[in-house]
N, CA, C and O atoms as CSV, one atom per row, in Angstrom:
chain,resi,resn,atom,element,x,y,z
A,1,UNK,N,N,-250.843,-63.578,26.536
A,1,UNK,CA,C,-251.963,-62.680,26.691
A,1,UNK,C,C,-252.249,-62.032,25.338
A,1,UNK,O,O,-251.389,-61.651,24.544
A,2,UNK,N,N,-253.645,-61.953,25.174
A,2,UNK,CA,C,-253.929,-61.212,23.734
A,2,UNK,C,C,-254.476,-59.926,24.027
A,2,UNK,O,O,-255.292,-60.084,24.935
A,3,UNK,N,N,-254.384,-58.234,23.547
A,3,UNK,CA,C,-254.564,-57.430,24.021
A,3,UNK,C,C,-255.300,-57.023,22.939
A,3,UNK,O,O,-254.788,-56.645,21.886
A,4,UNK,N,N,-257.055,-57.111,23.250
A,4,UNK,CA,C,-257.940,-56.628,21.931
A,4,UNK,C,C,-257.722,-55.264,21.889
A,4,UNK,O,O,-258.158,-54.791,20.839
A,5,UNK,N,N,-256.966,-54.044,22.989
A,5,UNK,CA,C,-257.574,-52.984,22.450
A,5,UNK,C,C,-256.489,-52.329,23.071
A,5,UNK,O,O,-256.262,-52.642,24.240
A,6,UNK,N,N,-255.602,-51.282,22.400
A,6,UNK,CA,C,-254.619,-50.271,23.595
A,6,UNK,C,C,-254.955,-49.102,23.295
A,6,UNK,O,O,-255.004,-48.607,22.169
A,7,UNK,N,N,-255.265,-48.492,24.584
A,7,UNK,CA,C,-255.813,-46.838,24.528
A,7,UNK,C,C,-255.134,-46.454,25.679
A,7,UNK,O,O,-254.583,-47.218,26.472
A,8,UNK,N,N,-255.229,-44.502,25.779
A,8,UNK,CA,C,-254.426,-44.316,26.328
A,8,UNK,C,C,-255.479,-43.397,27.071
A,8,UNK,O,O,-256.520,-43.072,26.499
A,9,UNK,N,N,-255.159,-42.950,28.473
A,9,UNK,CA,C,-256.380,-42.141,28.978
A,9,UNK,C,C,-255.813,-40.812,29.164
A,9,UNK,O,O,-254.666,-40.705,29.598
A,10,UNK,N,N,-256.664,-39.570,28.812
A,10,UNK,CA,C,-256.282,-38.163,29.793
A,10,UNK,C,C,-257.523,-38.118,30.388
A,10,UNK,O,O,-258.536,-38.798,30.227
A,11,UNK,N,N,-257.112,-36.691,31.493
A,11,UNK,CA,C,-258.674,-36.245,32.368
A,11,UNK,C,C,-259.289,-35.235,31.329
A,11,UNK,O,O,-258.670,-34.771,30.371
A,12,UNK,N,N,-260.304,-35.024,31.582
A,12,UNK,CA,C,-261.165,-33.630,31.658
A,12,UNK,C,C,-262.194,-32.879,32.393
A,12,UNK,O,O,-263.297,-33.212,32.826
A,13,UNK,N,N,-261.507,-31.727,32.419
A,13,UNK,CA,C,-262.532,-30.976,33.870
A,13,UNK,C,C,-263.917,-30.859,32.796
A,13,UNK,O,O,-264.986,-31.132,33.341
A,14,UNK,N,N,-263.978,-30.497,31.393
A,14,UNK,CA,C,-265.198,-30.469,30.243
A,14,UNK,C,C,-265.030,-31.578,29.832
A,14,UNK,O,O,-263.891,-32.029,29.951
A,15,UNK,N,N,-265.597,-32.041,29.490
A,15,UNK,CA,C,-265.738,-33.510,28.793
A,15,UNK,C,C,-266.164,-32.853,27.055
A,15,UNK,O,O,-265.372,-33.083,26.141
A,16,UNK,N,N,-267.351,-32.123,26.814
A,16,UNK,CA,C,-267.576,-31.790,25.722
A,16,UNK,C,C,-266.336,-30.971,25.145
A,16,UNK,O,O,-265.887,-31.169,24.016
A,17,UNK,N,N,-265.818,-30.006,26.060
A,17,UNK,CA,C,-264.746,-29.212,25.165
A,17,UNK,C,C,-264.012,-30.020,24.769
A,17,UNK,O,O,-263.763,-30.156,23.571
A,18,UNK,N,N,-263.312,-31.005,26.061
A,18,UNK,CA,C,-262.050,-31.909,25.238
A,18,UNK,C,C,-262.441,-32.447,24.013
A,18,UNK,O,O,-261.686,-32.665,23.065
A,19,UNK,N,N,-263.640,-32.657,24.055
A,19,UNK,CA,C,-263.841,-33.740,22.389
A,19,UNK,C,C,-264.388,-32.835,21.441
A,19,UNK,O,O,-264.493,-33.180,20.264
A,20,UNK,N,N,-264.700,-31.864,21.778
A,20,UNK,CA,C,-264.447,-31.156,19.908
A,20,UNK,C,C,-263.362,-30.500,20.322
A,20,UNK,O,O,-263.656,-29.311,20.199
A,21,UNK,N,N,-262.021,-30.609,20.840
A,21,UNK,CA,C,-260.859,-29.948,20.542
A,21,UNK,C,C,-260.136,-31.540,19.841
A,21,UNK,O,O,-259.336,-31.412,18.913
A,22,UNK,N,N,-260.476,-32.958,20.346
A,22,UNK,CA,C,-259.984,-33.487,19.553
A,22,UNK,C,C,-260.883,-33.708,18.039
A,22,UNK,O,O,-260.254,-33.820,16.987
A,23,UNK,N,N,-261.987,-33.744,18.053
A,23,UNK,CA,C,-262.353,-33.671,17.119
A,23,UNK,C,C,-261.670,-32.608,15.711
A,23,UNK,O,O,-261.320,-33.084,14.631
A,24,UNK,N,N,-261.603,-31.034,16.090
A,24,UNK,CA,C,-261.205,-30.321,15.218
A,24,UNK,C,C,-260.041,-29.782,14.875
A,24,UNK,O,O,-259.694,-28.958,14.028
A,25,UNK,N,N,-259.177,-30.784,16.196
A,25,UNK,CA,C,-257.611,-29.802,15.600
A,25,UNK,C,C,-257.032,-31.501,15.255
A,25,UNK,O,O,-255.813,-31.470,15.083
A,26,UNK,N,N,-257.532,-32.739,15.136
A,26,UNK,CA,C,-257.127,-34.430,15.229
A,26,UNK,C,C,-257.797,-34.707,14.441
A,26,UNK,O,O,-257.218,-35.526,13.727
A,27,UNK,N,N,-259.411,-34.372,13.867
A,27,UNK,CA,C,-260.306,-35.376,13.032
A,27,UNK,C,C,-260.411,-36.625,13.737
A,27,UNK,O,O,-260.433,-37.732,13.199
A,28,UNK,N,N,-260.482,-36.350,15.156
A,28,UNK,CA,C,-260.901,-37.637,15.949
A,28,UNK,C,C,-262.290,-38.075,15.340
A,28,UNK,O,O,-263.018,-37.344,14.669
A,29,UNK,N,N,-262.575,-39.581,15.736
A,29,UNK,CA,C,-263.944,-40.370,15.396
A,29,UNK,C,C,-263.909,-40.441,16.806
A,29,UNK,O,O,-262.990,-40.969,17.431
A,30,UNK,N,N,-265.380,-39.659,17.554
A,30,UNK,CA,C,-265.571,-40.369,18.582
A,30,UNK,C,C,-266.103,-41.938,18.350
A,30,UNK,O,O,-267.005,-42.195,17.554
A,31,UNK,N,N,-265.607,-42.675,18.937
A,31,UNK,CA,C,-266.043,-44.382,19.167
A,31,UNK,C,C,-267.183,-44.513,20.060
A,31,UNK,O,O,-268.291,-44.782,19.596
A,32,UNK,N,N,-266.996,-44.344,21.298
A,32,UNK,CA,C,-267.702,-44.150,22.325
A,32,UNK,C,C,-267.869,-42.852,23.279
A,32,UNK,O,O,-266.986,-42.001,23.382
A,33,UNK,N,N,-269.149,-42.799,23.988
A,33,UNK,CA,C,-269.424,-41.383,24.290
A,33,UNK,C,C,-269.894,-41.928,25.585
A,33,UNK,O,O,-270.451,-43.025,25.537
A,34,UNK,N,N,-269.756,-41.320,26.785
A,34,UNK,CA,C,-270.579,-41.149,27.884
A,34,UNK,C,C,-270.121,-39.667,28.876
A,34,UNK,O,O,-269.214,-38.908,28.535
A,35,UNK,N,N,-270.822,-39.519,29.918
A,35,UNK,CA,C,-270.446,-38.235,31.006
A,35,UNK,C,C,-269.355,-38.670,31.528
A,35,UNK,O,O,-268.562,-37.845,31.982
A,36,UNK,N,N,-269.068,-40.038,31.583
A,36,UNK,CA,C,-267.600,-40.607,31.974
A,36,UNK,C,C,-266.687,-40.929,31.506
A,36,UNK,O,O,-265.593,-40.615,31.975
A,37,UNK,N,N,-266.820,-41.667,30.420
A,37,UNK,CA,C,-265.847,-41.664,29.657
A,37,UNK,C,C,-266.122,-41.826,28.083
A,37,UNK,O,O,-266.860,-42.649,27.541
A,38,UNK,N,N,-265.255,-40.728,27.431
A,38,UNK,CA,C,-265.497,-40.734,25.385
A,38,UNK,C,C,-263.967,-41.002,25.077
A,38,UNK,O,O,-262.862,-40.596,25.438
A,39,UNK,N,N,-264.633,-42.083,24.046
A,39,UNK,CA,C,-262.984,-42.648,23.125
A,39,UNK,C,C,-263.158,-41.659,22.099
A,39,UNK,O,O,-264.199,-41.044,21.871
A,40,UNK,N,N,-262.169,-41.560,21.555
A,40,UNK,CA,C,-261.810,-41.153,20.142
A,40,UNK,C,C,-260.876,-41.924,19.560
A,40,UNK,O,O,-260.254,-42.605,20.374
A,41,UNK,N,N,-260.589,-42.043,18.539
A,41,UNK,CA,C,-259.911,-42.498,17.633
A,41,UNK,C,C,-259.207,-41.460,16.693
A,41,UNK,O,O,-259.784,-40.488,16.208
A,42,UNK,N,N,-257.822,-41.799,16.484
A,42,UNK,CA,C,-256.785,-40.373,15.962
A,42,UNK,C,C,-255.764,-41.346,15.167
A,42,UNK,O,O,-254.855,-42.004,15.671
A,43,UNK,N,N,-256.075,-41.289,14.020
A,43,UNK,CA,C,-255.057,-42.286,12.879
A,43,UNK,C,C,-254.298,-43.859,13.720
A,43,UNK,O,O,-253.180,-44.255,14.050
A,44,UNK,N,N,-256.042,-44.448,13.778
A,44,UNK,CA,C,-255.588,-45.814,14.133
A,44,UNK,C,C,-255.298,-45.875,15.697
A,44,UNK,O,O,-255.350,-46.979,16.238
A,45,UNK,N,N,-254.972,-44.662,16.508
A,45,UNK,CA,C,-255.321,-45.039,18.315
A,45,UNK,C,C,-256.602,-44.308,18.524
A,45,UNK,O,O,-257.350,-43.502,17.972
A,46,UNK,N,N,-256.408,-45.286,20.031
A,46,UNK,CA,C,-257.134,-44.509,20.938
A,46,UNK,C,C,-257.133,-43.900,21.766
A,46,UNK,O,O,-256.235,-44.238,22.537
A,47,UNK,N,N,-257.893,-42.794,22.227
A,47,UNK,CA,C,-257.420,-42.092,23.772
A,47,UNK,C,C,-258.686,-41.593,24.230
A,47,UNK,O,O,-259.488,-40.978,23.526
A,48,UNK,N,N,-258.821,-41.868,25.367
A,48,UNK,CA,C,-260.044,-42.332,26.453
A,48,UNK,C,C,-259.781,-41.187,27.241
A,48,UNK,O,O,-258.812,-41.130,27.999
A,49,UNK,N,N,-260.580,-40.294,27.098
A,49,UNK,CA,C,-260.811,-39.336,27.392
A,49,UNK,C,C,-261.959,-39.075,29.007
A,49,UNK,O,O,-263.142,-38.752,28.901
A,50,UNK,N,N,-261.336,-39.279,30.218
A,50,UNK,CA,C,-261.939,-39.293,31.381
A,50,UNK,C,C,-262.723,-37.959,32.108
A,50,UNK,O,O,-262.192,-36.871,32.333
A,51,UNK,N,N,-263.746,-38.238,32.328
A,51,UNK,CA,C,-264.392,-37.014,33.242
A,51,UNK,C,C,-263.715,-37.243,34.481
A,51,UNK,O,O,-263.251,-38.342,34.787
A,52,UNK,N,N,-263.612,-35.593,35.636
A,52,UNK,CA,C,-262.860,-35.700,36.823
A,52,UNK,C,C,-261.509,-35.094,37.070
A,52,UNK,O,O,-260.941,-35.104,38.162
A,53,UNK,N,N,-260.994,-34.511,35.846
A,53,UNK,CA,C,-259.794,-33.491,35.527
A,53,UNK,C,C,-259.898,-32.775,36.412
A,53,UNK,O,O,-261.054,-32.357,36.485
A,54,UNK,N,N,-259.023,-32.253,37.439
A,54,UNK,CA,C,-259.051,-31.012,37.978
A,54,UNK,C,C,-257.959,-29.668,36.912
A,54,UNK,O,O,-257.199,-28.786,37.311
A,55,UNK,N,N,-258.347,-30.064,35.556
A,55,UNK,CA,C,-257.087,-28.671,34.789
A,55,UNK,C,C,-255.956,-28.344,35.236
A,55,UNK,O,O,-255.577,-27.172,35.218
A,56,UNK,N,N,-255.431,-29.061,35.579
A,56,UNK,CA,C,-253.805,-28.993,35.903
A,56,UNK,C,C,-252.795,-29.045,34.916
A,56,UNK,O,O,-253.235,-30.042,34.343
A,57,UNK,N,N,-252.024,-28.820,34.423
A,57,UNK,CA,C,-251.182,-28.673,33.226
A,57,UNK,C,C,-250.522,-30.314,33.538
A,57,UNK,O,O,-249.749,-30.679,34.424
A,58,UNK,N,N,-251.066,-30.963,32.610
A,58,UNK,CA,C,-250.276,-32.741,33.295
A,58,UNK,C,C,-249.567,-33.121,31.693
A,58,UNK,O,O,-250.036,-32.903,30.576
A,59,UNK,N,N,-248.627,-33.588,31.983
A,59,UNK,CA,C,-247.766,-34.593,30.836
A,59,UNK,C,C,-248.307,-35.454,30.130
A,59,UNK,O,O,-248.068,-36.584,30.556
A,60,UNK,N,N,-248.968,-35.432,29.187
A,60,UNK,CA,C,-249.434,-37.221,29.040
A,60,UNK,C,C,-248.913,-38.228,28.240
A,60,UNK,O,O,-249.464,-39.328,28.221
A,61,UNK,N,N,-247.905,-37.993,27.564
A,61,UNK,CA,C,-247.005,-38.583,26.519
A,61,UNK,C,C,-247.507,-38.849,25.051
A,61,UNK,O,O,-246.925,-39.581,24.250
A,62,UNK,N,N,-248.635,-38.173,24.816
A,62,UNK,CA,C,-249.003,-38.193,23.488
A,62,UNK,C,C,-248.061,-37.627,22.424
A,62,UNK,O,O,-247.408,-36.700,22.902
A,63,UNK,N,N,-247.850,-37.807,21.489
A,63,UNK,CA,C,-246.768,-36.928,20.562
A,63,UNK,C,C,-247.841,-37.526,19.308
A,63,UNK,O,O,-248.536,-38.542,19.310
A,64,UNK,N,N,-247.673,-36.480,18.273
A,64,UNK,CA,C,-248.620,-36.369,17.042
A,64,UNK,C,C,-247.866,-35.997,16.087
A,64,UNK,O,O,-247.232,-34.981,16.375
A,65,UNK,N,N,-247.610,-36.532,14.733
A,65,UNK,CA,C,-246.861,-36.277,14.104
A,65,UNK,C,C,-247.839,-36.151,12.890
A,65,UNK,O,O,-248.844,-36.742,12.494
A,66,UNK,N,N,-246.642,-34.516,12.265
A,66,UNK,CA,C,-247.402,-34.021,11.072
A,66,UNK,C,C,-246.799,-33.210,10.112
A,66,UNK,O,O,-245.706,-32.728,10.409
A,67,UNK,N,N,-247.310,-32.944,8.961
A,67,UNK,CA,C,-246.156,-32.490,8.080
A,67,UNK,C,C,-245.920,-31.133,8.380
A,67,UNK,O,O,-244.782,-30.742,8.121
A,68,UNK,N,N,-246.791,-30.228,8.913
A,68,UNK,CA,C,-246.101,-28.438,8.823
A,68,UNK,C,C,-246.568,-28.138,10.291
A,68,UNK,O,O,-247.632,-27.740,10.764
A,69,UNK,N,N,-245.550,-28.427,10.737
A,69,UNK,CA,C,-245.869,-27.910,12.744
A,69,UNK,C,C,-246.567,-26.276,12.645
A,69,UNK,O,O,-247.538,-25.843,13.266
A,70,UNK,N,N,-245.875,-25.719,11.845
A,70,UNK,CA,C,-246.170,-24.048,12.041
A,70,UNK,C,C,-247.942,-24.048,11.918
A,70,UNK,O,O,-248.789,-23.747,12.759
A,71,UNK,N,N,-248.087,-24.554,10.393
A,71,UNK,CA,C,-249.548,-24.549,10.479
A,71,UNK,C,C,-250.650,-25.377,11.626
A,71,UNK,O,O,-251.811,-25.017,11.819
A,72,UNK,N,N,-250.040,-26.438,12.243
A,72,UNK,CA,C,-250.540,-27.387,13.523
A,72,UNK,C,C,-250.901,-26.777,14.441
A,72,UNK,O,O,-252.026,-26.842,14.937
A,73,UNK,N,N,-249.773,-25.925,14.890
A,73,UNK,CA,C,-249.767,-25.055,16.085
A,73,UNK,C,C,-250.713,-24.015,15.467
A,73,UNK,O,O,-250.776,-23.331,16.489
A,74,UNK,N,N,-251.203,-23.602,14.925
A,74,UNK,CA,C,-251.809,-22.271,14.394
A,74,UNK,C,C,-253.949,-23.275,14.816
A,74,UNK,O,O,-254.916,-22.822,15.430
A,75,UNK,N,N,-253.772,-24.462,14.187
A,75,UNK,CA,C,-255.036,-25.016,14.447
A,75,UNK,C,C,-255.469,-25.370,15.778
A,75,UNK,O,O,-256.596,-25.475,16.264
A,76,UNK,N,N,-254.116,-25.557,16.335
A,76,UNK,CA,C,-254.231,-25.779,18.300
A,76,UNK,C,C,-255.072,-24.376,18.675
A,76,UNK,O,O,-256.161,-24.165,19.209
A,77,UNK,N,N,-254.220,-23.691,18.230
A,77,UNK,CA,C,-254.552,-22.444,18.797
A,77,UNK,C,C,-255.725,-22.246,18.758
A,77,UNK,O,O,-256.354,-22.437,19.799
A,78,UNK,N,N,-256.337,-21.858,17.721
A,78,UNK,CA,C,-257.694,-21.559,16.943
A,78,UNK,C,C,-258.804,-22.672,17.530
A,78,UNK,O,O,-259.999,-22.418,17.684
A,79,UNK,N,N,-258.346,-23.596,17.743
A,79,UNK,CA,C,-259.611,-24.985,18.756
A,79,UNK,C,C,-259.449,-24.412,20.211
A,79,UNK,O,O,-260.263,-24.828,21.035
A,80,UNK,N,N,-258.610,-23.613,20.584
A,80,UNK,CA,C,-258.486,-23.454,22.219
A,80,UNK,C,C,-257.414,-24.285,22.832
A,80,UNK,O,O,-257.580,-24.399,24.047
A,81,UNK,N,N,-256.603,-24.762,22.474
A,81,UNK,CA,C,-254.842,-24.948,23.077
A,81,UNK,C,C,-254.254,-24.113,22.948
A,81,UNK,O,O,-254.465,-23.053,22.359
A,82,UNK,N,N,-253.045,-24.654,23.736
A,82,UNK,CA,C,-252.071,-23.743,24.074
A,82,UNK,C,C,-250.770,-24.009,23.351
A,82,UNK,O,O,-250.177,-24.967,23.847
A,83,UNK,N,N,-250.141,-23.444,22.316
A,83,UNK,CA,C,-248.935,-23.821,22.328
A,83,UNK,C,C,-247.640,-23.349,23.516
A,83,UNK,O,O,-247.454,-22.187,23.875
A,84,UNK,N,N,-246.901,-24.454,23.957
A,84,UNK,CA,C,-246.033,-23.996,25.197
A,84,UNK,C,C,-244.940,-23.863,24.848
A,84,UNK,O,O,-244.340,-23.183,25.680
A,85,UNK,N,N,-244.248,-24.188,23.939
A,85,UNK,CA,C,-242.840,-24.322,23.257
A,85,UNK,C,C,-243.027,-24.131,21.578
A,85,UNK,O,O,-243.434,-25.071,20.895
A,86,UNK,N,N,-242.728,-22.975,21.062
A,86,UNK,CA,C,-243.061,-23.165,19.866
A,86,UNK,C,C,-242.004,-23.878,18.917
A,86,UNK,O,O,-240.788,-23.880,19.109
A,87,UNK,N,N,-242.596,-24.413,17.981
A,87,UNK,CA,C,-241.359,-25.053,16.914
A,87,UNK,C,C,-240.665,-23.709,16.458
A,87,UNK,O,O,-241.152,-22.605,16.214
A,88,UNK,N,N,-238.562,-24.455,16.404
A,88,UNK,CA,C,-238.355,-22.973,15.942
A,88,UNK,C,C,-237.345,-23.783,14.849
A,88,UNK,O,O,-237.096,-24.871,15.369
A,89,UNK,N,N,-236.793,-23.697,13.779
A,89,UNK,CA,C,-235.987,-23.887,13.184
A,89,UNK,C,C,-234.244,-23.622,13.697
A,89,UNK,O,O,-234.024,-22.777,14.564
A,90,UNK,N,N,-233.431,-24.181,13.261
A,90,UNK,CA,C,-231.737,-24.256,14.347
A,90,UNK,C,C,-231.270,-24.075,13.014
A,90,UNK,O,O,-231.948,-24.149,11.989
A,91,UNK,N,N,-229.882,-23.798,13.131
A,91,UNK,CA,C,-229.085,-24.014,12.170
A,91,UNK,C,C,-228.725,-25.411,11.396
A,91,UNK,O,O,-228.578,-25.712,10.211
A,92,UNK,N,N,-228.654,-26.126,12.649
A,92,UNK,CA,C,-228.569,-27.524,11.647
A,92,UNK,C,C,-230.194,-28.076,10.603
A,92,UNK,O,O,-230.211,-28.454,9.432
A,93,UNK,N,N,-231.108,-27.961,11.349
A,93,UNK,CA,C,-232.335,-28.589,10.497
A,93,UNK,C,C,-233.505,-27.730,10.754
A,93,UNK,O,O,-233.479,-26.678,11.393
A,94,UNK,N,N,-234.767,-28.395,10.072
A,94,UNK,CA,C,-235.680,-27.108,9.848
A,94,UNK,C,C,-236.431,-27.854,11.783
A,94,UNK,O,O,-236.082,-28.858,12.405
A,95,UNK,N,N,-237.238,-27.042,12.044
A,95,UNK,CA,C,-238.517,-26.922,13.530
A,95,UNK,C,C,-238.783,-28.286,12.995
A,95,UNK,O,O,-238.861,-28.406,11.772
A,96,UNK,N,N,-238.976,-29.639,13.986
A,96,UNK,CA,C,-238.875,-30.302,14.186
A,96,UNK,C,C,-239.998,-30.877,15.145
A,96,UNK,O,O,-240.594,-31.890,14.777
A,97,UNK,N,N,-240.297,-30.325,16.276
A,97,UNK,CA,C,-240.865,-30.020,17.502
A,97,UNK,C,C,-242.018,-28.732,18.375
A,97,UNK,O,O,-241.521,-27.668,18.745
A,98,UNK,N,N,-243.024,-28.927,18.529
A,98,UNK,CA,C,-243.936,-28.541,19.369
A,98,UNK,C,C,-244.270,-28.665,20.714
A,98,UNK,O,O,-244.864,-29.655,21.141
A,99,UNK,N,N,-244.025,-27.993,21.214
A,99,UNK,CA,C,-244.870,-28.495,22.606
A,99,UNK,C,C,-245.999,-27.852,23.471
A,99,UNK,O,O,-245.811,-26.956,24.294
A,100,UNK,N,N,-247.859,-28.755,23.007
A,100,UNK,CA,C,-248.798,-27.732,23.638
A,100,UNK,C,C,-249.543,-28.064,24.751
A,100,UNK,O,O,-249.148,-28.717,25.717
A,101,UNK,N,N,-250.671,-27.574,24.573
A,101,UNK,CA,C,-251.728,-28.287,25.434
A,101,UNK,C,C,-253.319,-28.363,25.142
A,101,UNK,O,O,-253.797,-27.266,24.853
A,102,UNK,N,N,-254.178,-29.382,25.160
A,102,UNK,CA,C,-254.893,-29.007,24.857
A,102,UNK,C,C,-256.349,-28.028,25.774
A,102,UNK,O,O,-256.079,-28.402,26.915
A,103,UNK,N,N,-257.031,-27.520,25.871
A,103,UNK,CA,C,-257.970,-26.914,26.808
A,103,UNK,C,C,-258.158,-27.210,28.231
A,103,UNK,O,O,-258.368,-26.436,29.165
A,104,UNK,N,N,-258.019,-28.729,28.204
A,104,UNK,CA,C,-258.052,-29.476,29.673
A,104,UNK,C,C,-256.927,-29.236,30.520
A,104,UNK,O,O,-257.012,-29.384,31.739
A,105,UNK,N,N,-255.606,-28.779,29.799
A,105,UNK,CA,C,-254.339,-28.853,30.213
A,105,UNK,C,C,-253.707,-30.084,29.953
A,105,UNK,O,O,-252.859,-30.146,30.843
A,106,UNK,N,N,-253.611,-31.115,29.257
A,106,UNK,CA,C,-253.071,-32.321,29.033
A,106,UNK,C,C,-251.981,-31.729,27.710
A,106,UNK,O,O,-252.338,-31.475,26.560
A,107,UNK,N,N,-250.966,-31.643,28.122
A,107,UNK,CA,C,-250.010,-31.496,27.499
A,107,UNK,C,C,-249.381,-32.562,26.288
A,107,UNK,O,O,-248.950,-33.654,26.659
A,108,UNK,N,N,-249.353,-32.223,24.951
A,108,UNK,CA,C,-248.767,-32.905,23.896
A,108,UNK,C,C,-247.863,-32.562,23.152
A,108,UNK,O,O,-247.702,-31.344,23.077
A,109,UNK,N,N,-247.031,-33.351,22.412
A,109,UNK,CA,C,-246.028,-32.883,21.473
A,109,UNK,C,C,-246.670,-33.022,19.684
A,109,UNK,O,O,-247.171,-34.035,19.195
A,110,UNK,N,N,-246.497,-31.949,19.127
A,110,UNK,CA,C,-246.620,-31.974,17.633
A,110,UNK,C,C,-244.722,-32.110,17.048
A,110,UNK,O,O,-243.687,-31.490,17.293
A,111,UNK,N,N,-245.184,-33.492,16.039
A,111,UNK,CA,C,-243.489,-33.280,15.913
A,111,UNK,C,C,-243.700,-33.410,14.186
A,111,UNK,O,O,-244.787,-33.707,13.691
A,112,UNK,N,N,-242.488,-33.137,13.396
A,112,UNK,CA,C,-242.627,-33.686,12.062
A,112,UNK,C,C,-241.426,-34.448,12.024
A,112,UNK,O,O,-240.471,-34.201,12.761
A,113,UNK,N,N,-241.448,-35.464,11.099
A,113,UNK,CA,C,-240.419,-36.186,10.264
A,113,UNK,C,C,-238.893,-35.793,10.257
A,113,UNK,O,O,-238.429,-34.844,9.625
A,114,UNK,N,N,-238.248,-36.583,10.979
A,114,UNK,CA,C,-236.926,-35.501,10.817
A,114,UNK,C,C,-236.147,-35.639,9.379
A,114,UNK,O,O,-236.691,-36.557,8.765
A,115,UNK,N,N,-235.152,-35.111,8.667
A,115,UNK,CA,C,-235.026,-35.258,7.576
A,115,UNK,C,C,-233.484,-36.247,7.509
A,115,UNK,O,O,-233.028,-36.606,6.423
C-alpha cells in the first residue's frame, strides 16, 4: 500500500478559533479550508482539523517540540490555550515537558530536546 498523505484529526466546537490558534502559536499553513473540515500544516504534518467538537478536554497525542518551553507556554497562553502541567525544571535536568490545550480543548504536549 502507498500512503500519499498522513494527517491526524482533532474536533472543533469553532472552527475559525481553532485555526488562528494554530496558525499563531504553530505558524500553521492552512492547506485546505472548509465549515467541515481545515488542514493545516505544522513543520511538514498535517492535522485536520474537524467541525462538531463538543469542547471536551480530549487527548489527542500531538506532542510539539521546541527549543524554550517557558517561552511556548507563554504564546499558548496569549493565542487562548491552556497550559495544564507547566514545564518545571528537577534536579537532575532542565523542564523538559508541557502539558496544554488548545481553545477547543484538544490537549497537547510542548516538549524540548532532552540533553
Amino acid at each position: 500500500m502507498h500512503v500519499k498523505k498522513l494527517k491526524y484529526i482533532i474536533w472543533a466546537k469553532d472552527m475559525g478559533r481553532a485555526v488562528r490558534f494554530y496558525r499563531e502559536v504553530f505558524d500553521a499553513e492552512v492547506t485546505r479550508e472548509s465549515d467541515v473540515l481545515t488542514e493545516v500544516v505544522v513543520a511538514g504534518s498535517t492535522i485536520g482539523i474537524h467541525s462538531g467538537g463538543e469542547g471536551n478536554l480530549t487527548w489527542t497525542g500531538l506532542s510539539f517540540q521546541v527549543d524554550d518551553l517557558f517561552a511556548a507556554c507563554a504564546v499558548v497562553q496569549a493565542a487562548g490555550g491552556t497550559v495544564l502541567g507547566a514545564p518545571k525544571d528537577t534536579p537532575e535536568e532542565p523542564a523538559h515537558l508541557a502539558t496544554c490545550a488548545d481553545p477547543e480543548s484538544n490537549e497537547f504536549m510542548l516538549s524540548r530536546p532532552r540533553q
